[in-house]
N, C-alpha and C positions, 0 to 999 in steps of 0.2 A: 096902729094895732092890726094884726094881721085879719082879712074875712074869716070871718067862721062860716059851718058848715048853718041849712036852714034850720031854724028852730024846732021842725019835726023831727029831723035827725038826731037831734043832740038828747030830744025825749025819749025816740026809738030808742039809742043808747041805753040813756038815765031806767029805763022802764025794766031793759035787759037785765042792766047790773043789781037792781033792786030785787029782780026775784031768781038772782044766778044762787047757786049752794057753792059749790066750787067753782071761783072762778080762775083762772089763770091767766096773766099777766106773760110778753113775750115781747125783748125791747133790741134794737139794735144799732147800729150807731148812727142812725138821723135823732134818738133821744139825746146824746152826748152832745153831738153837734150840736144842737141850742143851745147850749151851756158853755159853748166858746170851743170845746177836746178840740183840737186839729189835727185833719187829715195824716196818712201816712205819704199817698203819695202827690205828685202835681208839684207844681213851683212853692208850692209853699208849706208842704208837706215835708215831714222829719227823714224820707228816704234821702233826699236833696243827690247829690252825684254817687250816692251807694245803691247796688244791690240791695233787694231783698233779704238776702241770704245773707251778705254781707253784717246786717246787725239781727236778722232774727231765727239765726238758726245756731243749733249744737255747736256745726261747724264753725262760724264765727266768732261765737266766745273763744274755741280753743284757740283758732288761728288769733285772733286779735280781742282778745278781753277788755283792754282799757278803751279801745273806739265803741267796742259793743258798751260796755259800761258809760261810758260818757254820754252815748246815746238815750238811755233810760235813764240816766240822773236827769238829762232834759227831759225827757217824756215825764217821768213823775212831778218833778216840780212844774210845768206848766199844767199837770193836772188837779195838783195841788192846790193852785192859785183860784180853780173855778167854784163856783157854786152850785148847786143842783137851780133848777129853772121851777117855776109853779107846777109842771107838770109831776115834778116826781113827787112835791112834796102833797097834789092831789092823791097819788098813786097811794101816800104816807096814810091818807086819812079813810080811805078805801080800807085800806089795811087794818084799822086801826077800830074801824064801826063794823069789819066781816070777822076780825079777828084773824083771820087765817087768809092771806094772797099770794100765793109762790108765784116768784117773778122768776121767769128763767132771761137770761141776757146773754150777748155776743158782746159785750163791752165788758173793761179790764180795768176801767178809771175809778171803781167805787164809789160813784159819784149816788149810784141808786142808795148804798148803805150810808153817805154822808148825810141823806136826806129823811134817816129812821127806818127806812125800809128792811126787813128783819130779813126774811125767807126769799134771798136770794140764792139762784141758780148758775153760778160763771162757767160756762160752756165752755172761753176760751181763759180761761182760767182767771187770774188776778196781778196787778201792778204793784198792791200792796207791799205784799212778802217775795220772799227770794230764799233758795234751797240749795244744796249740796249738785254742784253738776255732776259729781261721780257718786249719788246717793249712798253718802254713808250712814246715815240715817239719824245725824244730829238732829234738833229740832231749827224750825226754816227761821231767819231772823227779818222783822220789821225792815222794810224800804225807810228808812230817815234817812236823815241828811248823814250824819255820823259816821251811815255805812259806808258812804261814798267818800271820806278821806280821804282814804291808799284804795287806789284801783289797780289792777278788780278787785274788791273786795273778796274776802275770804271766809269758807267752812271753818268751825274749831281744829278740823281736821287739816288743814292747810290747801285742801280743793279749794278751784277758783269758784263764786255762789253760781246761779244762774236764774234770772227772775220768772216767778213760777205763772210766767202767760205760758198759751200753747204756740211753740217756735215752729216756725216751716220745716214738717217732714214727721212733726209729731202727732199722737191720737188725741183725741179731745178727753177730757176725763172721765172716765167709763163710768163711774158712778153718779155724776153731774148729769151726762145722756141718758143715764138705763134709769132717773129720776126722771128727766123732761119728759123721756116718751111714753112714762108712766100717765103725767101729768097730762100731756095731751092724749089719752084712753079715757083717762078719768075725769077730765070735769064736764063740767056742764055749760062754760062761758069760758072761749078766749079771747083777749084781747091781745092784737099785736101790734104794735106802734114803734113807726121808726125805722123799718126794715125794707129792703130792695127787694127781700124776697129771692135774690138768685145766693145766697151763702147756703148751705149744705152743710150740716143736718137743720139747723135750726130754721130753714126755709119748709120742712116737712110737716111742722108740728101742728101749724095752722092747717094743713091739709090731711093727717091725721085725724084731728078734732073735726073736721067737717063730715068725713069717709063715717063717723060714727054718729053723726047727725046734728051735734054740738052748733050752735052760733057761734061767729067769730065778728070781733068788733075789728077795723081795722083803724089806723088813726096813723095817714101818713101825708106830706105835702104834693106826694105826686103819684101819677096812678101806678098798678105792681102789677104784677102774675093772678095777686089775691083779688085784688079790687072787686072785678067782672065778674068770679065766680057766685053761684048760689047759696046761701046761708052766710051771705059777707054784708055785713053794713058797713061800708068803707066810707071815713067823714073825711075829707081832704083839710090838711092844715095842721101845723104844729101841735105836737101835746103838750106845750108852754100853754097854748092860747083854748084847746078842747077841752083838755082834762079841768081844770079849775070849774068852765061852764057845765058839764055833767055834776060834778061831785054838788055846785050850787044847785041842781034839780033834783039828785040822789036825795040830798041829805039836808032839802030847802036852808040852805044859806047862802 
């Protein structure tokens, strides 16, 4: 079982969240990673002898659809295969005794929604579904198995689809962002877990919430940009093995 942080810590936490009103959740892909996701890039990462660009851009669908397509029928299916870890389904029950917990996320595997989690935030969009690359404004259809057949897959319209993550060279979802950074203005507790901290926008949010005087919980395996700063309670160690022990002193069980 991995160390946890000391038992004051994990109270400081528990004490936070108990008398937070709005709090805000903030996750990035060291949460997935517990749950098995595999990297993009390194020897064992799905880039393997391609480019970048070569499967996550405009350009590459058009030039080569069925490599890009084949590409994300693996990425879905082995994210399909995983389970959410005890941390998200903590995150579930947070949720579930505040009523109200906007998570915003840098991850694309649904793994946070597999786990009950309602009010989610996907900054870089989603693996689920898939849209019109020449937006003719069909409605977008389900990532199944089904869709991958005949590759690429195809619009009603006879456009090639295009899965609706955000690809290299695009904007992040404008109203996904002008939500987050509402969110970090307004609550009163964030917690970010998971994150390196150097990705951009979602690296700011914690540091907006701080600028406004907000606590920020951090819950990462290794130290960040965040850690060190003032109004940071940073607990070292997975949110599989933190979050379960808070919610047991939140919500004595």
């Amino acid at each position: 079982m991995p160390e946890l942080p000391s038992s004051s810590l994990i109270t400081e936490a528990s004490d936070m969240i108990k008398t937070s009103g709005l709090m805000v959740v903030s996750t990035g892909a060291g949460m997935s990673s517990e749950s098995g996701v595999r990297t993009f890039r390194g020897e064992e990462g799905f880039w393997r002898e391609y480019r970048a660009e070569d499967l996550a851009s405009i350009e590459g669908i058009r030039k080569n659809p069925e490599l890009v397509w084949e590409w994300y029928r693996e990425r879905l299916k082995a994210c399909q295969e995983l389970e959410p870890h005890a941390g998200y389904y903590s995150l579930e029950r947070i949720q579930n005794e505040k009523e109200i917990l906007p998570l915003i996320t840098q991850n694309v595997d649904g793994l946070h929604q597999k786990a009950g989690i309602m009010d989610v935030i996907e900054l870089h969009g989603s693996l689920r579904t898939a849209s019109c690359l020449d937006s003719c404004g069909a409605p977008g259809k389900r990532m199944t198995e089904e869709l991958f057949e005949i590759l690429p897959p195809r619009c009603s319209c006879g456009s090639i689809l295009r899965p609706d993550v955000v690809l290299f060279g695009e904007q992040l979802p404008e109203q996904a962002l002008r939500r987050a950074f509402r969110l970090a203005e307004s609550c009163d507790l964030m917690m970010v877990i998971g994150t390196s901290m150097v990705v951009y926008p979602a690296s700011s949010l914690p540091l907006i919430a701080l600028r406004k005087g907000v606590k920020v919980i951090e819950i990462n395996p290794e130290e960040t940009p965040l850690s060190s700063l003032d109004g940071v309670l940073s607990l070292h160690g997975t949110a599989g093995s933190i979050l379960p022990e808070i919610v047991k002193v939140v919500y004595g069980e």
